[in-house]
N, C-alpha and C positions, 0 to 999 in steps of 0.2 A: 517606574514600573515597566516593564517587560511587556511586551505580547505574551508570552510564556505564560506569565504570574496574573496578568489581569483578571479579575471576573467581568468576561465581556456581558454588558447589558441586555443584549438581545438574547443573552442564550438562559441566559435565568425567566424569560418569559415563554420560549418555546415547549412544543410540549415533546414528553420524553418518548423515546424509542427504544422498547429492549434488545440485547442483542440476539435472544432466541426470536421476537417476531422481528428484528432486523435480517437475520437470514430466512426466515422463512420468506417474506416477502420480496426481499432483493438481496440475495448472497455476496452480492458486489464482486461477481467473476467476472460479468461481464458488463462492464458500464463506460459510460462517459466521463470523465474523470477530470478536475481543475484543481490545479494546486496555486497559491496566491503566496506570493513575501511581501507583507501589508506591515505600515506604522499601526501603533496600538489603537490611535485615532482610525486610522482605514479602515482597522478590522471589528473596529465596532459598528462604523456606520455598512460595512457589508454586512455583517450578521442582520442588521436592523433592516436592509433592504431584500432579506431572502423573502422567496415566496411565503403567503400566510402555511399552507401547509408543510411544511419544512420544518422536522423535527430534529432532535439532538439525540444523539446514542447517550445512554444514561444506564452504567452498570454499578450498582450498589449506592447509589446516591452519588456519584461520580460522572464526569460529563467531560473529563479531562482524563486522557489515557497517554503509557507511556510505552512505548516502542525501542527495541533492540533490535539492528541488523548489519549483520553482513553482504554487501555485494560482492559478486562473483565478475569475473570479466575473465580473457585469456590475455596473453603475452603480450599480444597487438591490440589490446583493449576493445574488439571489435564492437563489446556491447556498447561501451560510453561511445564511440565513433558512429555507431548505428543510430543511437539517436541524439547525436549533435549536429550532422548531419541531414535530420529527419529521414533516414533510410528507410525503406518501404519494408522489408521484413529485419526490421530490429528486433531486440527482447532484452529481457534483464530477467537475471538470476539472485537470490540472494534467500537467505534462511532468518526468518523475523520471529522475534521473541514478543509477544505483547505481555507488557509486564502485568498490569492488573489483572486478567485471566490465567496466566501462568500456562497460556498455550505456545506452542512455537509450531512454525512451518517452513516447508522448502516453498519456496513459491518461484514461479516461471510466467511473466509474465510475454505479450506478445502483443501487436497492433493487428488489428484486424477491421476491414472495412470504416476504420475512423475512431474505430473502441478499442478501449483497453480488454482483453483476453488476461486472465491469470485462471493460473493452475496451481492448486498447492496439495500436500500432503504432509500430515501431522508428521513431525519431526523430534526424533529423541535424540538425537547424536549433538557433539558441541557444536556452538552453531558458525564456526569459521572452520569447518570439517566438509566437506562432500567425498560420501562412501564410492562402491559401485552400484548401492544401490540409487544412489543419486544420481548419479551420472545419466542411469540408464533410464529414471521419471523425466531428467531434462530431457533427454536423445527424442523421448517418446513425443514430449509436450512439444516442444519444438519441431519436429516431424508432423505433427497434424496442423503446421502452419508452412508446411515445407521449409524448415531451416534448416542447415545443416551445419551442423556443429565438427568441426575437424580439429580443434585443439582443447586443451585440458583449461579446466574452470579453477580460478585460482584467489583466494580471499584478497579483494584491491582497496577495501573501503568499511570500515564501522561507522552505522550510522547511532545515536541516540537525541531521541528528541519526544517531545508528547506534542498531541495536537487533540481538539476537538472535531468531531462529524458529525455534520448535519446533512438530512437525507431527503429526498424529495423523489419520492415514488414515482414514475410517470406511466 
């Protein structure tokens, strides 16, 4: 059995989060942000060790969501080099499909004082596409974090994967 396939223990006992009072509450633009590559064993006893109030996103009876994306970089890869690196003004670009809601966005994200900064805007176009009008929401988001962007955004990477969220207000 997979991480992927498991029904992790801890999260069948947490209590649910919808995603309309999940963005009300914390729209997760701008957060603190950890991502973990855990055996299936690890990733049960972390869920088990989350805070008691640490809920799970739970949309339709579902607690497990799947994701579609495109990353962006330029020629010179500046974005993967910006934060492998740990450059001070990185960013990443990419257009994500979340497949159970059937919403998609351009999203822009940015480091800012230690937190992750994302910007996004509902996205109709394919999602390995950036228009002009794309170009010009990155120019912007990017611009209010002083980056400047001097070379074109170019599809470098598909991601697909699902994961679960669990959220802890503070």
């Amino acid at each position: 059995m997979t991480a992927a396939t498991l029904p992790l223990r801890g999260l069948a006992a947490r209590e649910p989060v919808s995603l309309d009072e999940l963005n009300r509450t914390a729209a997760l633009l701008t957060r603190v942000d950890r991502k973990y590559v855990l055996t299936s064993a690890e990733a049960d006893a972390f869920v088990l060790g989350l805070p008691r109030e640490a809920r799970v996103l739970e949309i339709d009876g579902r607690r497990r969501f799947g994701y579609l994306s495109t990353y962006f970089d330029t020629a010179g890869l500046d974005c993967f080099l910006g934060t492998a690196h740990r450059r001070r003004h990185r960013f990443k670009v990419r257009t994500r499909r979340y497949v159970d809601t059937d919403q998609q966005f351009l999203e822009v994200k940015t480091r800012r004082g230690g937190c992750t900064v994302k910007r996004r805007v509902a996205w109709e176009q394919p999602i390995r596409h950036l228009d002009g009008g794309a170009r010009e929401f990155v120019a912007e988001a990017l611009g209010g974090d002083r980056i400047r962007l001097d070379e074109e955004l170019e599809p470098v990477l598909d991601v697909t994967y699902t994961q679960y969220r669990s959220v802890s207000v503070v």
